[in-house]
Structures are given as structure tokens and as C-alpha cells.
N, C-alpha and C positions, 0 to 999 in steps of 0.2 A: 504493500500500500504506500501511495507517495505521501512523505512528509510532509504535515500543514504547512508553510511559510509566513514566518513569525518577523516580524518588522521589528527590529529596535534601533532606533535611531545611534548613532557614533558620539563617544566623546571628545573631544578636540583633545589632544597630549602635544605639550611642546617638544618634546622629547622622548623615545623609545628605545631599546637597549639595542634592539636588531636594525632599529632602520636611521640612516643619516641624518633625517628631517623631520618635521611636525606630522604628529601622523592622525589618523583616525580610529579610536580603540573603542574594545566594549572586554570588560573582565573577562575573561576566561571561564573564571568559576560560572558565570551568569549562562554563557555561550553553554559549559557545558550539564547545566539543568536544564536546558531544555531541549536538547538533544536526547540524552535519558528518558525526558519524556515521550519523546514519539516527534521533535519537532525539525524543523530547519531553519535554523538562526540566521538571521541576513541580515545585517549594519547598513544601515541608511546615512545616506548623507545629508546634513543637516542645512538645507539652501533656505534662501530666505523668501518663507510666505509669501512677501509681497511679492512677487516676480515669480513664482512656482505654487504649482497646484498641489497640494500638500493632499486633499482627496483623493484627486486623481492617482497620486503615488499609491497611497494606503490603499485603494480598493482591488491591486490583485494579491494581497496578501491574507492570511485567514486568520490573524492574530497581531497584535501588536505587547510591545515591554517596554514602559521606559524606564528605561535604569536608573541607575545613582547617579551622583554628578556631583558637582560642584553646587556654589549656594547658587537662587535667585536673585538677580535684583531687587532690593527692596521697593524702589518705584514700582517694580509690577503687581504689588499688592498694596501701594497707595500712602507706603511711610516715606516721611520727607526726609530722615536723617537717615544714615548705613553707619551699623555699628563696626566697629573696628574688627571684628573679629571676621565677617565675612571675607569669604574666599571665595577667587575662581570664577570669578561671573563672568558671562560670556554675554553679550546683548543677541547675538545670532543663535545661538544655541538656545537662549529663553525662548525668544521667539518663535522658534522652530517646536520645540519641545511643548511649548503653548499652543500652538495649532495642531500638533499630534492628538493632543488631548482631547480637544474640543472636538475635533473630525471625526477620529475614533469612536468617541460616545457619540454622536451623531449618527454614524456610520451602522454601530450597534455592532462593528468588529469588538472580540473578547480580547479585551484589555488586562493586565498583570502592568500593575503601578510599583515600584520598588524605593522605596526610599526619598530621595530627589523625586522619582517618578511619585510619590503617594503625594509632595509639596506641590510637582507641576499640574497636577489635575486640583487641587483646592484651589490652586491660586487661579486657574483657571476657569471657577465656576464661582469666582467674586470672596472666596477666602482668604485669612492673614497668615501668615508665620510671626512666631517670637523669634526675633532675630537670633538672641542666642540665649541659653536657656539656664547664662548664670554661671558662666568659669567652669575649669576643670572639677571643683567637685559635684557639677550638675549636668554636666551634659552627658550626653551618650557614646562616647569615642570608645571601643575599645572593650565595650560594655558586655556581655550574654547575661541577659535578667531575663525572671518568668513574666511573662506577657497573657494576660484573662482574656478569651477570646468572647462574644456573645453568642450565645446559644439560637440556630435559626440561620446565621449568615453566611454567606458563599463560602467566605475564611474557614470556619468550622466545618462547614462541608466537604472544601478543601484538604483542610490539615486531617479531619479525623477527630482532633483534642479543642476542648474546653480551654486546656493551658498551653504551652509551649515556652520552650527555651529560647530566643529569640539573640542571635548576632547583631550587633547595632554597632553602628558610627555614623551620629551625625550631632552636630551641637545647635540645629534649628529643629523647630517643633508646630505643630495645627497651633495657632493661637482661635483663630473664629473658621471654624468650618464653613464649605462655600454653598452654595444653592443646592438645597436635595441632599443633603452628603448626610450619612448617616457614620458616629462613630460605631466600629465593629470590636474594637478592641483598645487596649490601655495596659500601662506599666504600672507596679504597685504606685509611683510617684504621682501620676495623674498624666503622664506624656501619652498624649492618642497616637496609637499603635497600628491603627486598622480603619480603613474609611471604605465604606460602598454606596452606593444609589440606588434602593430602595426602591423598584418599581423598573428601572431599570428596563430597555430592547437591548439584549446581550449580558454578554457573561461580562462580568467586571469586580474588582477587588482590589485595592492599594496597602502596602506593608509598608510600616515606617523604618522595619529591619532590613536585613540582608539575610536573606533566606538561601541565596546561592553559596554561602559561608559557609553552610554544614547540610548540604541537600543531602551532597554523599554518603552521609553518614546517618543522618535523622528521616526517616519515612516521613513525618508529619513536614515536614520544610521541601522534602521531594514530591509530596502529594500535591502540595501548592501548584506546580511547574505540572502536573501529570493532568491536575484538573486546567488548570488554560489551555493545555495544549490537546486536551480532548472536548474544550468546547469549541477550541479553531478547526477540530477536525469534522467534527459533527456541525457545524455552521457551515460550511462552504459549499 
């Protein structure tokens, strides 16, 4: 049976250990949960909306991911100041990464949001981030803590578990959830863990972890990847 074809857009790297120049990447580990799953991973290049049909692209694929990343600009969710801590912001890569999202839930292609990816779809349906969630002894860098899943949602249906062990690095966080977003999940601390849409044409789910960090090894983190890439396969 041929492999769904699963879109996730590229990271911009100034630097790569194999190759001379700025390249275009996407993790490894990410790349390969969802191959595991049944899927065929394809890195998209991140061109700018305004001059490219960002539809167009996404409609011969049967799944889309957007991954981790670097931060958002904080103008694109309507704060005047950028705390010092922010990193990596790209204005083409928001942008790009911001029309994935919007298309995609339009589209009702089954979406897997990851991290970055669970920040571009809030911010994209008029939600905030807390820029940063408070120094080294508050953020999440580095982190594996239990994460409460709620009972009923795609996530839980997904993983199998109620709880989970959950990989994290990221020091931004949901501050106001966007249009329709439903939180699915949360950290003993109160950081929302898990956002969906409720009602929803398509399969969709957003992780504030890194679930490609121990798919390997953890069934409930590999289930995630097995159920997107079986509702790309059953949609097409």
C-alpha cells in the first residue's frame, strides 16, 4: 500500500555539519515517527504566502506536521514589546507556518501540531503566548514531567493513556487560547499541554511536547504518529 504523504514544512538552519551552507532541516527523530507509522515524510519549502499558493501546495498531500521551531514573533499575536529571551524568529517562516495552519484546518487535511507547531495554530486562530514562562526554574527546556490528558479527546484516543510522560523544551507557553481551541491537556504546573477543535472536519490535535523524543521507545508517544498517519491514510 502506498504511503500517505505527510507535508511538514522545513526549518531554516544557518549551519549543518554535512553540508557547506544554510540548509533546510526537519529532526530526524520527527522524520522518523512517522515513517514507523505507515507515513512518507516530505519537507516543504517555506515560500512566502503572499506570492504562493500555500493550498494549492497542501492539497496533494494527505497529512500535514508542523514541527518545532524556533519562537514566534510576538507582533503576531499583538504584544508591543519582545522579551529578551526570545529566539530565532524568522518573519518568512511565521508566515509560512501561519498559512499552513489556517489552510490545513480549512482544508480538513489531518493535522499533528508539535510544539512550535501547537503555538502556530493558536496564534493563528487569534490566541497569545506568554513570552517566557519565568527563567530557568520555570520553563520547560530539558524537562520529561507527567502531562493529564482529558478523557474523550483525539490525544487520549491517540496515546491510549489518561497520563503520559511527556519530553519538553520550550520556555513559551498558551497564554489565551484562540477561537474554538479546546485545552486537551496540562502539566501539574498549569502549562497547557494539548489543544484541539472541538467539532472539528478532520482529524487534528496539537502537543506542547516533543513526542518524537521517545516515540521509539514509549507506544503511547508512537501511537500519536500511528493515529495521524492513519487518518491521512483513511482521508485521501
Amino acid at each position: 500500500m502506498t504511503r500517505p504523504l505527510i507535508a511538514i514544512p522545513a526549518r531554516f538552519s544557518a549551519t549543518t555539519s554535512a553540508l557547506r551552507y544554510a540548509a533546510e532541516v526537519n529532526a530526524r527523530a520527527l522524520i522518523e515517527a512517522v515513517w514507523r507509522a505507515g507515513g512518507e515524510p516530505a519537507s516543504i519549502h517555506p515560500a512566502d504566502p503572499a506570492s504562493d499558493d500555500v493550498a494549492a501546495r497542501l492539497a496533494r498531500f494527505d497529512g500535514v506536521l508542523l514541527p518545532g521551531g524556533g519562537d514566534l514573533a510576538p507582533h503576531r499575536y499583538g504584544a508591543v514589546d519582545t522579551h529578551d529571551s526570545v529566539y530565532d524568529v524568522d518573519d518568512l517562516q511565521d508566515a509560512f507556518d501561519l498559512e499552513v495552519a489556517r489552510r490545513t484546518l480549512h482544508l480538513g487535511l489531518p493535522l499533528l501540531a508539535v510544539c512550535r507547531g501547537l503555538q502556530v495554530v493558536n496564534v493563528a486562530l487569534g490566541g497569545t503566548l506568554e513570552q517566557d514562562m519565568g527563567g530557568p526554574e520555570c520553563e520547560h527546556r530539558h524537562v520529561v514531567h507527567p502531562v493529564a490528558i482529558q478523557r474523550g479527546t483525539v490525544l487520549e484516543q491517540a496515546t491510549g493513556v489518561g497520563k503520559t510522560e511527556a519530553s519538553c523544551y520550550h520556555h513559551q507557553r498558551v497564554d489565551r487560547p484562540g477561537v474554538g481551541l479546546a485545552v486537551t491537556a496540562r502539566a501539574a504546573d498549569g502549562t497547557v499541554e494539548g489543544l484541539e477543535l472541538p467539532g472539528v472536519h478532520g482529524w487534528f490535535t496539537a502537543v506542547q511536547w516533543h513526542p518524537e523524543d521517545t516515540a521509539h521507545e514509549d507506544p503511547a508517544q508512537q501511537g500519536l504518529f500511528d493515529a495521524f498517519v492513519r487518518a491521512a491514510r483513511d482521508g485521501r
